[in-house]
VEXDREN-2710 file (C-alpha; in Angstrom, 1 decimal):
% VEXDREN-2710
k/r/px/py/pz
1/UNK/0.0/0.0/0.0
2/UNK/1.4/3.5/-0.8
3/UNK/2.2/5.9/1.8
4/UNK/0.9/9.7/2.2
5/UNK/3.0/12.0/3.9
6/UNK/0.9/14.8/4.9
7/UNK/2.0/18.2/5.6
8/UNK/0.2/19.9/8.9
9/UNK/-3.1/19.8/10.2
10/UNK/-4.3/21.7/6.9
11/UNK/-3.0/19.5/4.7
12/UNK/-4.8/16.5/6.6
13/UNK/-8.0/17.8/6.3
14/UNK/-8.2/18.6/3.0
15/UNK/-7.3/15.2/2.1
16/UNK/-9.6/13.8/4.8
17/UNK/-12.3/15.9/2.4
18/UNK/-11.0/14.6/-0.8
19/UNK/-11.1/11.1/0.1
20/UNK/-14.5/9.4/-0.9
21/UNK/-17.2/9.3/1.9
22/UNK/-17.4/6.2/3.7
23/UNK/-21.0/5.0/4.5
24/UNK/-21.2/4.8/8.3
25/UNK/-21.1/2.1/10.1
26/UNK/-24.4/2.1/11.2
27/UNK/-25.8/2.1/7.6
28/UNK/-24.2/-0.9/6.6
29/UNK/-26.6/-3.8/5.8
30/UNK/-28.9/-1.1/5.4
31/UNK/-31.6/-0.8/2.0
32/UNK/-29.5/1.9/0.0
33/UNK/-30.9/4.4/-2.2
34/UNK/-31.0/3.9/-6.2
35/UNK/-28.1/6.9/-6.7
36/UNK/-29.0/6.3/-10.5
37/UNK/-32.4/6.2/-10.7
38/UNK/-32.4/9.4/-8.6
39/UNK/-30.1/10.9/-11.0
40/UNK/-31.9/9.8/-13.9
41/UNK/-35.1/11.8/-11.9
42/UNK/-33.2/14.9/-11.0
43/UNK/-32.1/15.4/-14.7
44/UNK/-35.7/14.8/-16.4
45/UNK/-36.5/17.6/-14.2
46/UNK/-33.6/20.0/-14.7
47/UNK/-34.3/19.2/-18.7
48/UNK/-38.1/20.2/-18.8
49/UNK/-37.0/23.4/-16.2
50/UNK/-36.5/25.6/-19.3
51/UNK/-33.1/27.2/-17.1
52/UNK/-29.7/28.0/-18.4
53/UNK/-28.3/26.3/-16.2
54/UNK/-28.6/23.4/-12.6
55/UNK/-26.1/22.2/-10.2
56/UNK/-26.8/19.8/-7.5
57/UNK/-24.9/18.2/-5.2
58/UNK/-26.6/15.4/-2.7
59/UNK/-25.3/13.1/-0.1
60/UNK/-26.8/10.7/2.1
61/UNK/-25.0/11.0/5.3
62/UNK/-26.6/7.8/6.7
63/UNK/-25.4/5.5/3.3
64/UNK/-23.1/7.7/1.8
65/UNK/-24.8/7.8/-1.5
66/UNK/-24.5/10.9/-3.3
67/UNK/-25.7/12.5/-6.5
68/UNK/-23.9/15.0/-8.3
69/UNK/-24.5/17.0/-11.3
70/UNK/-23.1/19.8/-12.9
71/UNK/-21.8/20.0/-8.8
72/UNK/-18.1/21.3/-9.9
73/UNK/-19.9/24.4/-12.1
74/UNK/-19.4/27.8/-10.6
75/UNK/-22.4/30.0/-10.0
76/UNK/-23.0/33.7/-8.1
77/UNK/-23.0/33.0/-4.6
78/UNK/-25.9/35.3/-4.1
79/UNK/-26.3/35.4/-0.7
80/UNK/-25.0/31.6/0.4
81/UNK/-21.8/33.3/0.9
82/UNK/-23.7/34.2/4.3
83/UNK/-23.3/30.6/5.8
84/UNK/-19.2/30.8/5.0
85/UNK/-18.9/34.2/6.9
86/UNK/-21.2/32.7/9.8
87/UNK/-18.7/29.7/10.2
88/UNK/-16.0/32.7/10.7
89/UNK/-17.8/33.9/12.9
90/UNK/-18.0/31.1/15.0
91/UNK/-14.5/30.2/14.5
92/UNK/-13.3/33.7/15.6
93/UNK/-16.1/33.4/18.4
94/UNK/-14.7/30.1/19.9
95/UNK/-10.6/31.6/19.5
96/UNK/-12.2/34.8/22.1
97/UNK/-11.3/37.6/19.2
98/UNK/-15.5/37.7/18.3
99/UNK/-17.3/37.3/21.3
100/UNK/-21.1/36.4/20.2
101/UNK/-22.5/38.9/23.4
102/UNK/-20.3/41.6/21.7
103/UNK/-21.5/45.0/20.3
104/UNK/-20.8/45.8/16.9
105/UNK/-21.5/49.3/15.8
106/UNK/-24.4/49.2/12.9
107/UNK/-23.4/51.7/10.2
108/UNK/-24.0/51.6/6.7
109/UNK/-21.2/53.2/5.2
110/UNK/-18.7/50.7/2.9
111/UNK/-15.5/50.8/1.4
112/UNK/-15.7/49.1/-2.5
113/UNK/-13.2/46.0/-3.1
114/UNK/-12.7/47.8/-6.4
115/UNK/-11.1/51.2/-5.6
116/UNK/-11.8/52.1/-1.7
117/UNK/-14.8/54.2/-2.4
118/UNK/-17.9/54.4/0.0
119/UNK/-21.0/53.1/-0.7
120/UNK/-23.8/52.3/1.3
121/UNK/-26.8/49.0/1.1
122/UNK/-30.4/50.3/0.2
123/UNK/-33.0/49.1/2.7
124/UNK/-35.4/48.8/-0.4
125/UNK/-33.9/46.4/-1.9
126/UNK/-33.2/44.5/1.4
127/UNK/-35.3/41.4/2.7
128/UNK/-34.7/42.6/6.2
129/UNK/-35.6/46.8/7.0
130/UNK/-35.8/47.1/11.0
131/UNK/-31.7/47.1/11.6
132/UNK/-31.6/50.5/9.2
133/UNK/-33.7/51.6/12.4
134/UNK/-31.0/50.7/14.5
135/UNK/-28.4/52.9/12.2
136/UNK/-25.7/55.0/14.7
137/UNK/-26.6/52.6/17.1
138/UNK/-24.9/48.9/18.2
139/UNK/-26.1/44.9/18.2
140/UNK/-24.9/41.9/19.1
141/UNK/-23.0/39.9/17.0
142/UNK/-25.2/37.0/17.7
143/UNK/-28.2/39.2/16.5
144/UNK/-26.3/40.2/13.6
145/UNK/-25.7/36.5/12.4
146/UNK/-29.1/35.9/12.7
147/UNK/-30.3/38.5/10.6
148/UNK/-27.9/37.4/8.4
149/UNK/-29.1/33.9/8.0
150/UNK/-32.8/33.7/8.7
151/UNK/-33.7/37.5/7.0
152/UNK/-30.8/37.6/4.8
153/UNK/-30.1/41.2/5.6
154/UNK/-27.3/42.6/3.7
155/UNK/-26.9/45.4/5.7
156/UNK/-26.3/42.7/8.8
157/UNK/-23.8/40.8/6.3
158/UNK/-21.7/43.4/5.4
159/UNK/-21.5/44.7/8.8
160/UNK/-20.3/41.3/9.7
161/UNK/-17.9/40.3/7.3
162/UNK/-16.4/43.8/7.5
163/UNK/-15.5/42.9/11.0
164/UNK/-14.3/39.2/10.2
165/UNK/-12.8/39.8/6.4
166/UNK/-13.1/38.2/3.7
167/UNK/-9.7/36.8/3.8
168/UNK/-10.6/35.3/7.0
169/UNK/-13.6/33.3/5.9
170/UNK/-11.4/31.9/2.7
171/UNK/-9.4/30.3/4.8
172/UNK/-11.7/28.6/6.9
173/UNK/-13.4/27.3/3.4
174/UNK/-9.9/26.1/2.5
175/UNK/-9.2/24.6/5.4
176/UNK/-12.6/22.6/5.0
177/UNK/-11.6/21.3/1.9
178/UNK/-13.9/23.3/0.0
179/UNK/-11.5/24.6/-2.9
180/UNK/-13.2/26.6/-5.4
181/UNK/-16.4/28.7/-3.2
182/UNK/-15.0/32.4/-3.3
183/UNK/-16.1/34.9/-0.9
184/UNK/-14.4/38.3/-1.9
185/UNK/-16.3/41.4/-0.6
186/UNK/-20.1/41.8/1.2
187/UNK/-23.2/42.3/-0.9
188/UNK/-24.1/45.5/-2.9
189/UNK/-20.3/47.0/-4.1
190/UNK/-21.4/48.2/-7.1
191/UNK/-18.3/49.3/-8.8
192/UNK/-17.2/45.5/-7.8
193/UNK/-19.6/43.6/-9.5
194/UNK/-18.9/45.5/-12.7
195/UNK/-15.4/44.8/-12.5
196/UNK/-16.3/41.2/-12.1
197/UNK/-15.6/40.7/-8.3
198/UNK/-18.1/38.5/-7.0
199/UNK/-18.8/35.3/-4.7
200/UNK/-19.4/33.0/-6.3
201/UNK/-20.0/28.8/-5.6
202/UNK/-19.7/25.4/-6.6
203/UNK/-22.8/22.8/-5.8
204/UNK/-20.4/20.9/-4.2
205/UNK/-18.4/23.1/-2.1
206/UNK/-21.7/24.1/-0.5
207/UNK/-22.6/20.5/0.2
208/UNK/-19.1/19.7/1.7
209/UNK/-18.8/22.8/4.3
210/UNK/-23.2/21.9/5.4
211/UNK/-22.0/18.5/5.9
212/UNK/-19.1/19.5/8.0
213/UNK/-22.0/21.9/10.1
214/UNK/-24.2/18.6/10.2
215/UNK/-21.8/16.4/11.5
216/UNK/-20.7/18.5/14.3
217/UNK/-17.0/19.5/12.6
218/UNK/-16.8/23.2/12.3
219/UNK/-15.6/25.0/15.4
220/UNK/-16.9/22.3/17.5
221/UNK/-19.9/20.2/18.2
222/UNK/-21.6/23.1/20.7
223/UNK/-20.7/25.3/17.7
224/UNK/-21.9/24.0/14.8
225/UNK/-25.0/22.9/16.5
226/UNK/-26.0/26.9/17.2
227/UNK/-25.0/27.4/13.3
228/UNK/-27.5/24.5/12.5
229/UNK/-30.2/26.4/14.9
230/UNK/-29.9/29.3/13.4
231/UNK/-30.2/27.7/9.8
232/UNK/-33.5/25.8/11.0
233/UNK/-35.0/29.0/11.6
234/UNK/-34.6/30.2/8.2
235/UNK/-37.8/32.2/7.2
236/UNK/-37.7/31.3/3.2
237/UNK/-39.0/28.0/2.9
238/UNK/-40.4/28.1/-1.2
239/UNK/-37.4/25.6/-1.6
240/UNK/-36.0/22.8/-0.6
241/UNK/-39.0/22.5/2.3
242/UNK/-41.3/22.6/-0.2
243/UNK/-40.3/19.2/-1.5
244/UNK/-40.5/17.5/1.8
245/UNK/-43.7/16.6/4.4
246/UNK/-44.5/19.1/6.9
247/UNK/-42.9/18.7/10.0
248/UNK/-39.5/17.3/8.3
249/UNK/-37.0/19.7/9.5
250/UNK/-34.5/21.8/7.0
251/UNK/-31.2/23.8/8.3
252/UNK/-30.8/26.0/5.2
253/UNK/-29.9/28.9/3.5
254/UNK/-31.5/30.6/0.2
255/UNK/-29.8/33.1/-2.5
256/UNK/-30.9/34.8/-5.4
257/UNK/-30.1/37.4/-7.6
258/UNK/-31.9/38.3/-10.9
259/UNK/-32.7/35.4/-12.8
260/UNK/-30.2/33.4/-10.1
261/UNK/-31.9/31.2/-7.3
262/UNK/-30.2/28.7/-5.4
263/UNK/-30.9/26.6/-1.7
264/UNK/-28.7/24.6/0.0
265/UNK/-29.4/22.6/3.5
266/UNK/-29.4/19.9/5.7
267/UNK/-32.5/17.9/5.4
268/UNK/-33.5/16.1/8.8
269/UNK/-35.3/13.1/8.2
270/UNK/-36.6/11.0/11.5
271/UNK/-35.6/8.2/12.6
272/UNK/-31.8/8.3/10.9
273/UNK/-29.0/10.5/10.0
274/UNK/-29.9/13.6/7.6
275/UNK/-29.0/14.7/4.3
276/UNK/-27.3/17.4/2.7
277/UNK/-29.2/18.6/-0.8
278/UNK/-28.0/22.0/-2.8
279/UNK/-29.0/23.5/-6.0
280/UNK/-28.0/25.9/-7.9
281/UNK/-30.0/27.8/-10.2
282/UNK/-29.3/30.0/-13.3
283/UNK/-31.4/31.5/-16.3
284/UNK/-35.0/31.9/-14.7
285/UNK/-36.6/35.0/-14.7
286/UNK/-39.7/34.2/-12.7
287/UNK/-38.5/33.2/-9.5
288/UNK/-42.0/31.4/-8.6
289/UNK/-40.5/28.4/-11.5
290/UNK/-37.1/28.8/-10.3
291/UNK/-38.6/27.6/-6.4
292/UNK/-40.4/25.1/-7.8
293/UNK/-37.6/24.0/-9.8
294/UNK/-35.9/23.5/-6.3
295/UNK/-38.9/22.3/-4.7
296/UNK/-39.3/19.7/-7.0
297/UNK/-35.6/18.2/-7.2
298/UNK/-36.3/18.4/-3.3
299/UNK/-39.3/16.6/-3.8
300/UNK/-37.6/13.6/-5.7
301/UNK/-34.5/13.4/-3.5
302/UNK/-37.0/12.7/-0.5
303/UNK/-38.7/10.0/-2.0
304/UNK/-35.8/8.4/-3.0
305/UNK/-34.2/8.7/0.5
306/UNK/-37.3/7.4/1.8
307/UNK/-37.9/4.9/-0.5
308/UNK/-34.2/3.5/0.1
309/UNK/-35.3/3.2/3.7
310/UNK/-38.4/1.2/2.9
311/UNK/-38.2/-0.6/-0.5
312/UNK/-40.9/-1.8/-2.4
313/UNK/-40.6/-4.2/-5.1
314/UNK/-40.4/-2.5/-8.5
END
């Protein structure tokens, strides 16, 4: 058998990332999903979707199955370059330099990535107004995540990741193992996205740093437990819940831009370990079709999780 030297605590992680997931031990002997049937599913509906473009990346962190298409394709990050600056926050929380009781100051005055100019986050076009009440003013950091995640504010982001840099939160993602997610600058720098400076994500990249939150590796357990609280109480559900039964629990985080929607989460169904499902979508317009578009790729993963739990003769 060949050796591996590896290089650092870094360098064993990302390789721990790169190597193929294992199924669990308690999953073995266990009915597996049909990986290709699903796949065979999810691209019938990707093909009658009428969008430019779908990513998805699922695995079945009770089996180990996983579907993946178009999952190494890069995509705007919209706003799921929110979860990677939350992990940061975490991180820097748990090292004593971000304490989550802590006051940050909430201003809305930026400097661009592109040239150092000022700029500021319209509440208008916002999904989260009451913190441009709170303007001259402080909150905690803890509050400010939250906004961040379950509202989406921008103004809340770019507070945040203004205090934990961008440079910070790449790190972390590399450390992860997730190699091609880029988070450069906060949401609404003009002159940036012009110049081409944007987030932007894999499918993939998303699934591996959610499975990391799911199975208790980021920060620590007590950490990434509060992330995955904070992602349960996510308040736009047209998604990924909308494929699965009431009452089946989703950790997640939405994005969308024009004619750009995407979900990504941690599905929890009972009675066995969860799943992580993301999609990314490009090219739709209305974003009613690009939800159900999620909703329904949702929709088939679940029954094909739940079906490999229960089989039925076909």
């Amino acid at each position: 058998m060949a050796r591996v030297r590896i290089a650092g605590r870094l360098g064993a992680l990302i390789l721990v990332c790169l190597l193929p997931f294992p199924p669990p031990a308690s999953a073995q002997g266990r009915p597996r999903l049909d990986a290709a049937r699903l796949e065979d599913k999810v691209q019938k509906i990707i093909g009658a979707s009428g969008a430019e473009r779908v990513a998805v990346a699922f695995q079945d962190l009770e089996t180990g199955e996983e579907v993946l298409v178009n999952a190494g394709e890069s995509f705007h990050a919209a706003s799921m370059m929110k979860v990677p600056v939350m992990m940061e926050v975490y991180r820097q929380a748990a090292a004593g330099e971000l304490p989550l009781g802590g006051r940050l100051p909430v201003r809305n005055d930026f400097e661009s990535i592109a040239d150092g100019s000022r700029f500021s986050v319209a509440a208008e076009d916002d999904s989260e107004r009451t913190l441009y009440e709170r303007v001259g003013g402080t909150e905690t950091v803890r509050e400010l995540v939250r906004l961040m995640i379950t509202e989406s504010s921008n103004l809340a982001t770019n507070i945040v990741i203004a205090r934990v840099t961008p440079e910070r939160v790449m790190a972390l993602m590399r450390e992860l193992g997730a190699r091609d997610i880029r988070v450069l600058r906060g949401v609404e720098d003009g002159k940036a996205y012009e110049r081409g400076l944007n987030n932007t994500t894999t499918a993939r990249d998303l699934l591996i740093v959610l499975r990391a939150i799911a199975e208790g590796r980021v920060v620590s357990g007590e950490a990434s437990e509060e992330m995955v609280k904070i992602l349960l109480g996510q308040k736009f559900n047209e998604g990924i819940p909308a494929g699965v039964p009431q009452g089946v629990r989703v950790a997640h985080k939405t994005g969308s831009i024009t004619k750009v929607n995407h979900d990504a989460g941690i599905v929890y169904v009972p009675g066995r370990k969860p799943y992580v499902l993301a999609v990314l979508t490009r090219g739709i317009e209305d974003e009613r079709r690009a939800h159900r578009l999620i909703a329904d790729i949702s929709r088939a993963v679940y029954e094909s999780v739940v079906e490999g739990q229960n089989p039925r003769e076909r």
